[in-house]
C-alpha positions, 0 to 999 in steps of 0.5 A, spaced: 639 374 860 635 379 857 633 385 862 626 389 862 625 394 868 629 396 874 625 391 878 630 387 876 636 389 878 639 391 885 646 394 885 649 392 892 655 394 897 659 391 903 653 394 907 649 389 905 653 383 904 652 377 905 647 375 900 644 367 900 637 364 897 637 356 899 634 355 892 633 361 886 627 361 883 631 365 877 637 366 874 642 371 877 648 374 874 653 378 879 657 383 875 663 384 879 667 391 876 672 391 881 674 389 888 674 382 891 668 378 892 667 370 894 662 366 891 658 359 893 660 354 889 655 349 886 660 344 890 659 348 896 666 351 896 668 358 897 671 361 892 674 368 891 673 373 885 676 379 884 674 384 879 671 385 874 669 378 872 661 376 872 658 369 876 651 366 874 646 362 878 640 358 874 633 356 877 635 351 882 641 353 885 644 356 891 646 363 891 651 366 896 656 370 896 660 375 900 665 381 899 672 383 902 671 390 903 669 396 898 666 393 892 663 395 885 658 391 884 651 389 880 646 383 881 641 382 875 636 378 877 631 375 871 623 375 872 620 368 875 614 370 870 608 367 872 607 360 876 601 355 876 597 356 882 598 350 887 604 349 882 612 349 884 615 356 882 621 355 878 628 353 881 624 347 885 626 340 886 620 336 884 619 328 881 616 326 875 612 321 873 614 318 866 611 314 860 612 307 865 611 309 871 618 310 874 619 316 878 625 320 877 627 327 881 628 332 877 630 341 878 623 345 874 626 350 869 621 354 868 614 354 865 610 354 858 605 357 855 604 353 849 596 354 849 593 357 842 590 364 845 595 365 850 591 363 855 597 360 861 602 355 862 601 347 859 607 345 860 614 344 864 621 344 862 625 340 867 632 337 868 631 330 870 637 327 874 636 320 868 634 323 862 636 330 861 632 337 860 626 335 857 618 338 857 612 334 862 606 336 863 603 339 869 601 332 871 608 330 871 609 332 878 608 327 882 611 331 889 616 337 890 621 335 894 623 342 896 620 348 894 625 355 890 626 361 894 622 367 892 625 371 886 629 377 889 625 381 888 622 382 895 629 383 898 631 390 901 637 392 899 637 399 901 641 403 906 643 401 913 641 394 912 647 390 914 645 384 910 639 383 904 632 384 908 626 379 905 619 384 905 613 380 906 609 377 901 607 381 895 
């Protein structure tokens, strides 16, 4: 994950704890330097980690966790980048149409722009429950299942909060 800016990173404390997004539109790294924490498995398990140790979600995952009293603690968060419009932001569960017709339901990766001048995205990168990460046309979309969360990005993570505060729509 390679970081650009302070609009991707938010350091936490139990004061705002626990946090959860149903469905992440971006990947997320938490980098536990010490104490103890538990996370959400992708099973739905809780699982307890002590520091310092590091956990990844990717697009279209759940995030949550939680902390066992004082922690030292950072969360990294990857922008989105930019979203089609009337099309699903990353992270979403969507079904695709392929070459013969079947549908298939599939997690959407991220977009790409892979238009001479630059000018916006053409194409997806999807991971297909039947065949595997693989690049479709926009038009590949036949329906969105269910849409990712908005990035972390509008989240208050600030003092005296008792847990992370979505912000309006930017």
């Amino acid at each position: 994950m390679h970081l650009d800016s302070a609009h991707e990173l938010a350091l936490s404390s139990p004061t705002r704890l626990p946090a959860t997004a149903r469905r992440l539109s971006q990947t997320v790294l938490l980098v536990l330097l010490s104490g103890r924490m538990w996370v959400r498995d992708t099973r739905g398990r809780r699982r307890d980690i002590t520091g310092p140790t590091w956990v990844v979600w990717y697009p279209g995952e759940t995030l949550e966790y939680g902390a066992h009293g004082a922690t030292v603690h950072w969360l990294f968060a990857a922008p989105t980048g930019p979203v089609p419009p009337g099309s699903p932001r990353p992270g979403s569960s969507v079904r695709l149409a392929g070459d013969g017709g079947e549908v298939e339901d599939a997690r959407l990766i991220h977009y790409l722009d892979d238009s001479p001048d630059g000018s916006g995205p053409l194409s997806l990168v999807a991971d297909a429950a039947g065949s595997g990460i693989g690049i479709n046309a926009l038009t590949d979309v036949v329906e969105v299942v269910e849409e990712s969360d908005e990035d972390l990005y509008p989240w208050d993570f600030g003092p005296g909060l008792d847990h992370p505060v979505r912000l309006g729509p930017r």
